[in-house]
C-alpha positions in Angstrom: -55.1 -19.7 25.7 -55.4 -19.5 21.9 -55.8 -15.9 21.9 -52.8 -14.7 23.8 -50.8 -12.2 22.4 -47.5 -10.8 23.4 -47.2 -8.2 25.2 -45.0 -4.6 24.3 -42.2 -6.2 26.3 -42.0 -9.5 24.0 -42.2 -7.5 21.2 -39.6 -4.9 22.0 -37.0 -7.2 22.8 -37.7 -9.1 19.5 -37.0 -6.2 17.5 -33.8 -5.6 19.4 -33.0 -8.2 18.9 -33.4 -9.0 15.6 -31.8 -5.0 15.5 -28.4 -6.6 16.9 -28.5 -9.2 14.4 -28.7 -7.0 11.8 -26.1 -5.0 12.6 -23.4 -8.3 13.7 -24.5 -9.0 10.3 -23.6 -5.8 8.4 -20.6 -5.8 10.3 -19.6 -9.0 9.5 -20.2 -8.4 5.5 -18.4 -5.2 5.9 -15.6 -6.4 7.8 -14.9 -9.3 5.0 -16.2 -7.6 1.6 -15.8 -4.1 2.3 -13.6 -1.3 0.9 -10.9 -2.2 4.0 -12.5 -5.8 4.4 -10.2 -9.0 4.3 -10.8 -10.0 0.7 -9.7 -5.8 -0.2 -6.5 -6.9 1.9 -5.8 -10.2 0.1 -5.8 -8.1 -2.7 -3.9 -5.9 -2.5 -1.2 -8.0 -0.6 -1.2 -10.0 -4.0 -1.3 -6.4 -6.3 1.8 -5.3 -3.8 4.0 -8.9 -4.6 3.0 -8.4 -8.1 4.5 -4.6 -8.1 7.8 -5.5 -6.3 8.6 -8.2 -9.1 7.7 -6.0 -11.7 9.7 -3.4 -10.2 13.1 -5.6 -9.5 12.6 -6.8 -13.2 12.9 -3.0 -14.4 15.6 -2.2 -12.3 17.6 -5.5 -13.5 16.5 -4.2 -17.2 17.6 -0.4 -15.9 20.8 -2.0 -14.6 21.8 -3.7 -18.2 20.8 -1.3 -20.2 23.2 1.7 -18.3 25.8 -0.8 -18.4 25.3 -1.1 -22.2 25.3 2.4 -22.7 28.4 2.6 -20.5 29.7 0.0 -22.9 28.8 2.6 -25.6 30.2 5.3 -24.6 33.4 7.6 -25.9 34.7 6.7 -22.5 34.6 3.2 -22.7 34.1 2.0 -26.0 33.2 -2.6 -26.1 34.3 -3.2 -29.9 32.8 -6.5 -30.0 29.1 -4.9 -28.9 29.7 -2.0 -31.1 30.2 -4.9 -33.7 26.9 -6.7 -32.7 25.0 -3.8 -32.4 25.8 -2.8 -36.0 25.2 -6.0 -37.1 21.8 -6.2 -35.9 20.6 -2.5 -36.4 22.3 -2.0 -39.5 22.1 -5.5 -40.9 26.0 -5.6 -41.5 27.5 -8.6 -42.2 31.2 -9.4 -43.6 31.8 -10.9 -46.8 33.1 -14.3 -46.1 29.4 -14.5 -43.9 26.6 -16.1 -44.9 23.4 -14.7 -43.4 20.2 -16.7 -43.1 16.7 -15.4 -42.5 
């Protein structure tokens, strides 16, 4: 009995076996790690939240920056922001001001 060896059947459906394994395992790694795995979607889930803020924030900054401009304009001139705006690209200040830096 110490010398039996399995026979072409045994040994067959071992390596079938051990072929199905392999491939639940593959597709297992795949299925997690992969290009379109669960950790890709994770990602990019996060990437896509991370985009919509950005985006809201630049069309809140769009948004205050055309009203500015509005402001600006020859149709509808703000003298007080013209005023600040001087002030702080120009570097005017009145004389009665006294201007610390």
């Amino acid at each position: 009995m110490a010398g039996i060896t399995p026979g072409p059947k045994a040994i067959g459906s071992a390596i079938y076996s051990f072929a199905i394994l392999a491939a639940i395992a593959y597709f297992s790694f795949a299925a997690l790690q992969g290009e379109y795995g669960l950790t890709r979607q994770i990602e990019m889930h996060a990437t896509e939240e991370e985009l919509s803020n950005d985006l809201e924030d630049m069309r809140r900054e769009r948004a205050a920056l055309e009203n500015k401009v509005h402001r600006l304009s020859d149709d509808f001139l703000d003298l007080d922001l013209l005023d600040e705006q001087a002030r702080k690209v120009l570097g005017f200040a009145r004389p009665d001001e006294i201007v610390i830096r």
